[in-house]
LUMVO-395319 format. One record per residue (C-alpha): residue in one letter; x, y, z. Coordinates in steps of 0.1 Angstrom, whole numbers, padded with zeros to 4 digits, always signed. Layout:
N
AXYZ...
REM end
This chain:
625
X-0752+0403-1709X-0747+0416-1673X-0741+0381-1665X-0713+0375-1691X-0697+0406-1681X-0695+0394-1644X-0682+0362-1656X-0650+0380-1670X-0645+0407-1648X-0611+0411-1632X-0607+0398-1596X-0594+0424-1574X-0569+0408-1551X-0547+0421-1521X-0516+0403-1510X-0503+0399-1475X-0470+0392-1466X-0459+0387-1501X-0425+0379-1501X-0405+0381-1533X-0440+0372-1555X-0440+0336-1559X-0478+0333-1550X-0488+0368-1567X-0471+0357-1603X-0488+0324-1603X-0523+0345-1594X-0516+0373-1620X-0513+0348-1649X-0545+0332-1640X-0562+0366-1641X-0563+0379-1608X-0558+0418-1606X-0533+0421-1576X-0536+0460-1567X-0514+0457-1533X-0492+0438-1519X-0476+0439-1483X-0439+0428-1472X-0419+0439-1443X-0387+0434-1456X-0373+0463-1479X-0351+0441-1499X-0383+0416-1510X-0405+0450-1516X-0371+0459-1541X-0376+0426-1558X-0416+0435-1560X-0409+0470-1569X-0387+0460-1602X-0412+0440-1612X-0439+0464-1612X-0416+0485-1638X-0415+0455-1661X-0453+0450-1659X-0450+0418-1667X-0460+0397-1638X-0470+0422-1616X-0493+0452-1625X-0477+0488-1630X-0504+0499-1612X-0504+0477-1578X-0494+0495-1545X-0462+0479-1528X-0468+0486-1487X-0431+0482-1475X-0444+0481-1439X-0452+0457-1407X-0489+0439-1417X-0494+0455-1382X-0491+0486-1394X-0512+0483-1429X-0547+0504-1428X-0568+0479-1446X-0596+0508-1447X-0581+0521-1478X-0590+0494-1495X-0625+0487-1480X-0644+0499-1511X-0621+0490-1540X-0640+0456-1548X-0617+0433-1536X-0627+0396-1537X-0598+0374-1532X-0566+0381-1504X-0539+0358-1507X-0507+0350-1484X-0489+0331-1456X-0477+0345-1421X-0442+0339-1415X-0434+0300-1407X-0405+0298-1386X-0430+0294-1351X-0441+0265-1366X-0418+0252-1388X-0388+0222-1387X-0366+0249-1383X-0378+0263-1353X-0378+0228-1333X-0344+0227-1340X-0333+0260-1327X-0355+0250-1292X-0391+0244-1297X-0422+0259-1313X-0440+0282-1292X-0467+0286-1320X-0491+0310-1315X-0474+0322-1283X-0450+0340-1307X-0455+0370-1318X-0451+0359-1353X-0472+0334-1346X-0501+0358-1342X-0500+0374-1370X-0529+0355-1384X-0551+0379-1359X-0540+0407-1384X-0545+0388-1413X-0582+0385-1397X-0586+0418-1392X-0580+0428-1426X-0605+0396-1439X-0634+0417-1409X-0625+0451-1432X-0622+0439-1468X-0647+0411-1472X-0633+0389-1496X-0655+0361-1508X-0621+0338-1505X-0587+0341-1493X-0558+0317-1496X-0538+0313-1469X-0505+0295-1470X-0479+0276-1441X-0458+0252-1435X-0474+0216-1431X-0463+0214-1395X-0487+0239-1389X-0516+0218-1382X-0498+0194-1358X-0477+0221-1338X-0480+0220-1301X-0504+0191-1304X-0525+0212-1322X-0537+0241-1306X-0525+0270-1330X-0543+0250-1358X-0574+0253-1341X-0572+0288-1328X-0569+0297-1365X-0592+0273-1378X-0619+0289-1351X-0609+0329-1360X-0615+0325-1397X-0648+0304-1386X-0661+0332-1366X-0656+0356-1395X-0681+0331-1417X-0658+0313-1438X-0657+0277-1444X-0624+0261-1448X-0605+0235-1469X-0573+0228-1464X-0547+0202-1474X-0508+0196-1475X-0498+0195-1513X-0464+0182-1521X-0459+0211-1553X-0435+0180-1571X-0472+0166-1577X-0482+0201-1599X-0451+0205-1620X-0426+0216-1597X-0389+0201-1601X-0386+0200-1562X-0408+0180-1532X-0418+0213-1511X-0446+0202-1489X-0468+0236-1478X-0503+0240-1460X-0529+0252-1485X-0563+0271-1470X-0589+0283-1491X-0616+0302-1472X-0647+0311-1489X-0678+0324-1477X-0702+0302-1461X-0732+0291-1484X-0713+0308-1514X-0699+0279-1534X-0679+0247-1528X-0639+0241-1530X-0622+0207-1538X-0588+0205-1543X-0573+0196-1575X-0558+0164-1585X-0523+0163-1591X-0515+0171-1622X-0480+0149-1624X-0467+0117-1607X-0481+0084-1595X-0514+0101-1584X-0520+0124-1614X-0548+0106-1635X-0529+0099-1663X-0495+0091-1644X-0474+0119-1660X-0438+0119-1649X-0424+0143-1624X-0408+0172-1636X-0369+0164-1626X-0341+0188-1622X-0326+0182-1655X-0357+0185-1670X-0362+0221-1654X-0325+0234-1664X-0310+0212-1692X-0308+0241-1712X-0289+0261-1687X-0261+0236-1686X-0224+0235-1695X-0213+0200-1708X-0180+0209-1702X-0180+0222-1669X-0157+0210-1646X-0169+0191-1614X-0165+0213-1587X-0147+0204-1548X-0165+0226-1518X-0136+0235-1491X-0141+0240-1458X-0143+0208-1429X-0169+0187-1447X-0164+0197-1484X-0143+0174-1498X-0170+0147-1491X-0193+0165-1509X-0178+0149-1544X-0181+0113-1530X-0217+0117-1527X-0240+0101-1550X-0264+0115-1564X-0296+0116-1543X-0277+0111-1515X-0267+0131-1482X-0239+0129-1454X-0260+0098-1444X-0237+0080-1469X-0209+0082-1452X-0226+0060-1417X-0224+0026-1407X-0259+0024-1417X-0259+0027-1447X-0223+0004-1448X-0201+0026-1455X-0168+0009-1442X-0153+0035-1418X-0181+0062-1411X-0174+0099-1409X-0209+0106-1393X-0232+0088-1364X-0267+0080-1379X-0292+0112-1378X-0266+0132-1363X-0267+0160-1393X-0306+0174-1412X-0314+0153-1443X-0303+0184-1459X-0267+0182-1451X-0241+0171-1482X-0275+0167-1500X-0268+0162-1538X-0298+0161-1562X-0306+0132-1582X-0307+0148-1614X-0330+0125-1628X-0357+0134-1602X-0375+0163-1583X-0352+0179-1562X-0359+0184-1518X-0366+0213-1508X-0346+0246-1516X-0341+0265-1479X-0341+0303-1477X-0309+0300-1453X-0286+0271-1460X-0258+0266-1442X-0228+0260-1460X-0227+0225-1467X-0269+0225-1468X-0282+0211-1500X-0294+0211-1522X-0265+0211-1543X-0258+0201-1581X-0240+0172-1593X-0215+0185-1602X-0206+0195-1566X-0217+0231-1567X-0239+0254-1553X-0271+0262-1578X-0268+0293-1597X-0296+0320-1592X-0309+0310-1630X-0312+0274-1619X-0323+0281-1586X-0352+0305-1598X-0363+0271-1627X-0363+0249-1597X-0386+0275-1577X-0410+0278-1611X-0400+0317-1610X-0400+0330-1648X-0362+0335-1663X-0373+0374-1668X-0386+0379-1631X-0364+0398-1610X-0351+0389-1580X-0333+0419-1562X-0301+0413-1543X-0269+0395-1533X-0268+0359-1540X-0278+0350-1497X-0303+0373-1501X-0317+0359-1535X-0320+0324-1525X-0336+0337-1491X-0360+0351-1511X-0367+0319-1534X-0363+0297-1508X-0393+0318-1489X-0413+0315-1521X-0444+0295-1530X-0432+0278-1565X-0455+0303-1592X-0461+0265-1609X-0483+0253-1573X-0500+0288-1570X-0509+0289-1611X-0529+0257-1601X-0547+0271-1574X-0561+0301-1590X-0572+0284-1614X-0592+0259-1590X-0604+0290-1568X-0612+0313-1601X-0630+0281-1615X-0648+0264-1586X-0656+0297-1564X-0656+0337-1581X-0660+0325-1618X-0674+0295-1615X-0677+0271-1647X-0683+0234-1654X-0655+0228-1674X-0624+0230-1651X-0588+0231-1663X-0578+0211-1631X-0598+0180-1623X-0613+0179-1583X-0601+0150-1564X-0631+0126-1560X-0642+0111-1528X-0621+0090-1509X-0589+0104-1528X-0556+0100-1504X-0526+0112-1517X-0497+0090-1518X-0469+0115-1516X-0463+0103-1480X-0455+0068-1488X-0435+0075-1515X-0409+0097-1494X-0408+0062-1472X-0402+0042-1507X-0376+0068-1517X-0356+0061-1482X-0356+0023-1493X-0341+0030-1527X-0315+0053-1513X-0302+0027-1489X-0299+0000-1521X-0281+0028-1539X-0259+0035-1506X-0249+0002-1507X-0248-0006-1545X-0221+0026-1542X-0199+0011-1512X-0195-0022-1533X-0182-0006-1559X-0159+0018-1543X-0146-0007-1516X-0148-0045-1532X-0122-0057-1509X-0126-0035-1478X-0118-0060-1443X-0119-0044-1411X-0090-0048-1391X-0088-0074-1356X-0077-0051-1326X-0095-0071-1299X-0064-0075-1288X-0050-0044-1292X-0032-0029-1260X-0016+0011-1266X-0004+0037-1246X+0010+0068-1250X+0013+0099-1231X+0020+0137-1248X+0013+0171-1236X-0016+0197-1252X-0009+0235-1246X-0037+0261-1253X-0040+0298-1263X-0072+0308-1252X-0097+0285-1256X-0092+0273-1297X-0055+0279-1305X-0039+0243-1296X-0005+0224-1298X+0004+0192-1291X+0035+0177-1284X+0054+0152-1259X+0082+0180-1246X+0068+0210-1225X+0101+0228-1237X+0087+0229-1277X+0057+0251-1265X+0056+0288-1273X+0055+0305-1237X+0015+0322-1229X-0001+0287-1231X-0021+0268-1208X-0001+0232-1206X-0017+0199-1201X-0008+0164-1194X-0024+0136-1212X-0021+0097-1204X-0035+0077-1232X-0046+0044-1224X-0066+0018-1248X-0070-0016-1243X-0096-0034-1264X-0127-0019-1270X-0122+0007-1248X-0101+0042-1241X-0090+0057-1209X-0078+0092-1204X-0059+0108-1180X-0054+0150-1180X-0044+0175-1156X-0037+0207-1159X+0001+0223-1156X+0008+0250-1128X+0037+0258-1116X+0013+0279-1090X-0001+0252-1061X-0036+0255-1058X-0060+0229-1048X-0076+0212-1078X-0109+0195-1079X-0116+0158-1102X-0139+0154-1129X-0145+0120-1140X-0162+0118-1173X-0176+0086-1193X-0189+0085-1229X-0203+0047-1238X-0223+0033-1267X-0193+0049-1290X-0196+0013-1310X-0220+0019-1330X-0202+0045-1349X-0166+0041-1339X-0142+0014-1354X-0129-0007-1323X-0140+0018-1298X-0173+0016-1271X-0160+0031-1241X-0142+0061-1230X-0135+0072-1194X-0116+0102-1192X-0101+0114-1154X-0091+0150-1149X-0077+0171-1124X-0091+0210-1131X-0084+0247-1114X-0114+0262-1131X-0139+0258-1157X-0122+0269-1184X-0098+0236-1180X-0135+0216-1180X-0139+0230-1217X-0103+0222-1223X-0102+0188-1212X-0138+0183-1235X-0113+0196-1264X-0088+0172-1255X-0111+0141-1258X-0128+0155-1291X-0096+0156-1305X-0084+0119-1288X-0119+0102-1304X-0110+0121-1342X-0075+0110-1341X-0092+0071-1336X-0116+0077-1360X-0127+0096-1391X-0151+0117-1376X-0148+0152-1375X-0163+0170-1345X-0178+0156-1310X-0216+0165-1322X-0208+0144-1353X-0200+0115-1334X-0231+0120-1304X-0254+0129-1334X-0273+0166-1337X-0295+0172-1302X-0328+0175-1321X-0322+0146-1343X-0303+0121-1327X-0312+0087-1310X-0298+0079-1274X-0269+0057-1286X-0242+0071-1272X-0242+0081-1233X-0223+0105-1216X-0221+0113-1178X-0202+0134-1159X-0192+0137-1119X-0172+0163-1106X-0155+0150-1068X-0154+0177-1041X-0171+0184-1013X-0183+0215-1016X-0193+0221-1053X-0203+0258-1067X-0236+0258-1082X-0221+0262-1117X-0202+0226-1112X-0239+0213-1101X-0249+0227-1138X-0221+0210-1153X-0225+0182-1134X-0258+0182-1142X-0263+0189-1178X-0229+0166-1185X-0252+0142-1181X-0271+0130-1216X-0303+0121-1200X-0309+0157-1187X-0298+0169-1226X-0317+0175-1254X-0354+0177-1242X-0373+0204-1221X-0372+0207-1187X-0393+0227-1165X-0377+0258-1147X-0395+0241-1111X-0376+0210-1123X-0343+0225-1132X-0340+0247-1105X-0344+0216-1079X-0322+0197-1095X-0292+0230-1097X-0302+0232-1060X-0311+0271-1067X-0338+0297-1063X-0359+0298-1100X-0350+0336-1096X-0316+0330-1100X-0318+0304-1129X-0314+0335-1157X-0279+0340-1139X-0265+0304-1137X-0272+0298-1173X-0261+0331-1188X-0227+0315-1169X-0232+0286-1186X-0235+0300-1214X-0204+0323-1212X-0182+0288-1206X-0198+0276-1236X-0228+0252-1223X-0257+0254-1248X-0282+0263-1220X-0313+0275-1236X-0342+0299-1219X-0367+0321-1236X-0346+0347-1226X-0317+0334-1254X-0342+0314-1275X-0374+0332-1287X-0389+0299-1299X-0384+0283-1262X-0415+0275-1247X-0425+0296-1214X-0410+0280-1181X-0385+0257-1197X-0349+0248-1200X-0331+0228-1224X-0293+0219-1231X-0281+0209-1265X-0256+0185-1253X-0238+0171-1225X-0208+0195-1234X-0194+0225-1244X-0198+0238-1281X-0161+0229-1293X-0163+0249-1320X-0153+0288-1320X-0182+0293-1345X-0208+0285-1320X-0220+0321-1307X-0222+0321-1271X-0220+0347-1248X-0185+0350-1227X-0188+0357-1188X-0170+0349-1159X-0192+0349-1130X-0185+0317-1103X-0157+0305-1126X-0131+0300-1101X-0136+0268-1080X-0141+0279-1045
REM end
């Protein structure tokens, strides 16, 4: 009798960094007795908190800790009978997103550390298990050296790990979200296999994937309208097919006159959902043209959004609409986590021979990988199935013999407000006045700007070159622009003037969409930059410099950078905080928290263009000397 008891006794569970819920609800319907959780942020303990007065999904009687994990005094729970904990440190040291802002510093983050606390509540409580969830970049971050620091701390405190990368589209989930699963368990205590997937190719008896439509049919409207986004990039969203991304719109995937270089934007940009099939990932913090969106050219609604996620319709999620889909987006899908409680209730606290989730045998190797490869084949047959339909009779145009000039003048207001015209007297007075010389023959574009003063003071050169433009231009490879400059502002100028000269010969939008996105991009297109005097301040060395491709978009070491700026390392802070302020996206650990210690890295070989690019404005060693 004792023993039957103990086989359906509750299972006392504490939850760390528990977000909106998404692992908890799946737990609580297996059975698990969640009687605290603990989240930082006050809007995700609201979301918890109005759950806990439904009592539906979460107990009225579990204990939401609002407060820093940091700050949580395990003891209180030492003697409560606790046998599972459950949660994921944040991700952003070592996720995607992190390498794109700079790097991944990992465990050398303070957020990366926070499995040390999570430890020291595992050394007070004692759980027989614990789950621990990440992202699945986790194990190959900085080659691997946070993975096994972790690995080793859980080791020490006697638990043997399993842990595997499970694709949540493969358990019922309308969505490919790919997320680091650990189960710990005590050593000697039991044995913990993963379950086989219960949908898709892999799933024993190959049960379809759960698609978007088949997650919110019911929520549709068959007579809504198709939608069009505004803003730069919107109106392309409609001419996306489904399944698709902005990568429709490149020479690669022959589309006739490209609006974007190959890999210059995320996978998620423009991305539209192929109805008929899992949906990517959602993202806690979309931009606004980051997918995914529906079909019918629309951002999800929160109802759709939570079905995608596995959340129940009657679980409440606290908040604005940003803040809601932070919160989802954050989430493990309920669906995923259901499946392992099961498997850890089953295999490991209340253990039975006849499992609800079948273990994956030996030798079992999940295909979920080479299917995201197959996927990329059968959006590039779709790509171009679309382009023959939509342009059946598309030439492109002979101009290798094409000779044009032109010349015109561009006035500024500040760095962003522009006008162009070819008579200086049709300017509003307050502007900064250039002189343009266009000049194309062929394949290739020259430029020739200088600034207008009616002051004389000496002027230095800057001779600037951009080649390997074919690829993604129409009739263009070369551009060699020659400018005359007073100060640096006129350096970000005359970069505004060329943007603008390359859009007005193609139909690209912006600079970065033509040289591709820093962290993304291949080395196509080559940019260099020289500035002619013969005394140069060291902010034209930067310039010079980093207006150079090859010394963009990698790490460089502060010995290294501050040899090749010709500076002290002491005074490298200074030199890029002026680079900064003129617009350079010079990164440090001091700007970037995710920057590795002792290293430097510039975005691109010019200045952010855009006045939605946050930089910090100064004005130290500006003015040429």
């Amino acid at each position: 009798m004792s023993k039957l008891r103990d086989k359906t006794k509750t299972i006392n569970t504490l939850s760390l960094f528990t977000g909106a819920g998404g692992l908890d609800i799946g737990f609580h319907q297996e059975g698990f007795n969640v009687i605290a959780c603990v989240e930082i942020e006050a809007a995700y303990a609201k979301s918890l908190e109005a759950n806990k007065l439904i009592g539906k999904y979460i107990s009225p009687q579990t204990s939401i800790h609002n407060q820093d994990i940091r700050k949580f005094d395990a003891a209180v729970y030492a003697n409560r009978g606790i046998e599972c904990v459950i949660g994921g440190p944040p991700c952003q040291t070592f996720s995607a997103a992190g390498r794109r802002s700079g790097g991944v510093l990992g465990t050398a983050d303070a957020r990366g550390r926070l499995f040390e606390s999570y430890c020291d509540i595992l050394k007070i409580i004692e759980p027989k298990v614990f789950v621990f969830e990440n992202v699945y970049g986790l194990p190959g971050a900085n080659d691997g050296g946070p993975w096994k620091e972790i690995r080793e701390a859980f080791h020490r405190l006697g638990y043997t790990l399993r842990a595997e990368v499970l694709d949540a589209a493969d358990y019922g989930v309308p969505q490919h979200r790919e997320r680091l699963i650990i189960v710990g368990f005590r050593e000697g205590e039991g044995n913990f296999e993963f379950p086989m997937p219960t949908h898709g190719p892999d799933s024993r008896d190959a049960r379809p994937l759960v698609s978007v439509l088949d997650a919110i049919s019911d929520l549709q409207d068959d007579d809504e309208a198709y939608h069009e986004l505004d803003g730069l990039y919107g109106h392309l969203l409609s001419l996306v097919p489904e399944g698709l991304n902005y990568s429709f719109f490149t020479r690669e995937m022959g589309y006739p006159k490209p609006y974007f270089a190959w890999r210059s934007k995320f996978h998620d940009f423009l991305y539209k959902v192929n109805r008929h099939s899992p949906s990517r990932t959602i993202k806690a913090q979309p931009g606004k043209f980051t997918g995914p969106f529906h079909w019918k050219n629309r951002h999800f609604k929160v109802e759709e959004l939570k079905r995608l996620q596995t959340f129940p319709d009657d679980y409440e999620i606290v908040g604005t609409f940003g803040k809601i889909m932070e919160q989802v987006g954050n989430s493990v899908p309920p669906r995923l986590a259901r499946t392992i409680a099961s498997s850890v209730r089953e295999q490991l606290l209340r253990p039975t021979k006849s499992l609800t989730y079948e273990t994956r045998h030996d030798g079992f190797k999940s295909t979920f990988r080479q299917r995201q490869r197959e996927r990329t084949f059968l959006f590039k047959e779709r790509a171009a199935a679309e382009v023959a339909a939509r342009f059946p009779n598309v030439q492109l145009l002979d101009q290798s013999k094409l000779e044009r000039s032109s010349s015109y003048y561009v006035g500024f207001k500040g760095l962003f407000s522009r006008q162009v015209s070819d008579n200086l007297a049709h300017f509003e007075l307050g502007r900064e006045y250039y002189s343009v010389a266009f000049f194309q023959k062929k394949d290739a574009i020259s430029l020739k700007i200088s600034p207008v003063h009616s002051a004389t003071r000496k002027s230095h050169e800057v001779r600037i070159e951009l080649n390997g433009l074919s690829k993604y231009l129409l009739h263009i490879d070369s551009v060699t622009v020659d400018a005359k400059f007073f100060d640096l502002d006129d350096i970000f100028r005359v970069w505004a003037i060329v943007e603008e000269s390359l859009k007005a010969n193609s139909q690209f939008f912006t600079l970065i969409d033509i040289y591709g996105h820093y962290a993304n991009r291949g080395d196509t297109v080559k940019i260099s930059t020289k500035i002619h005097a013969s005394r140069k301040t060291r902010l034209e060395r930067a310039i010079e410099f980093f207006g150079t491709s090859e010394n963009c978009g990698d790490f460089i070491t502060l010995d290294n950078a501050s040899t090749a700026l010709g500076v002290k390392k002491t005074e490298l802070n200074d030199l890029i905080a002026d680079m900064r302020g003129h617009r350079w996206d010079v990164r440090t650990q001091e700007t970037h928290n995710t920057i590795r210690q002792s290293a430097v890295l510039c975005t691109y070989p010019f200045p952010l263009l855009s006045d939605k690019a946050q930089l910090e404005r100064r004005f130290n060693d500006s003015v040429v000397a």
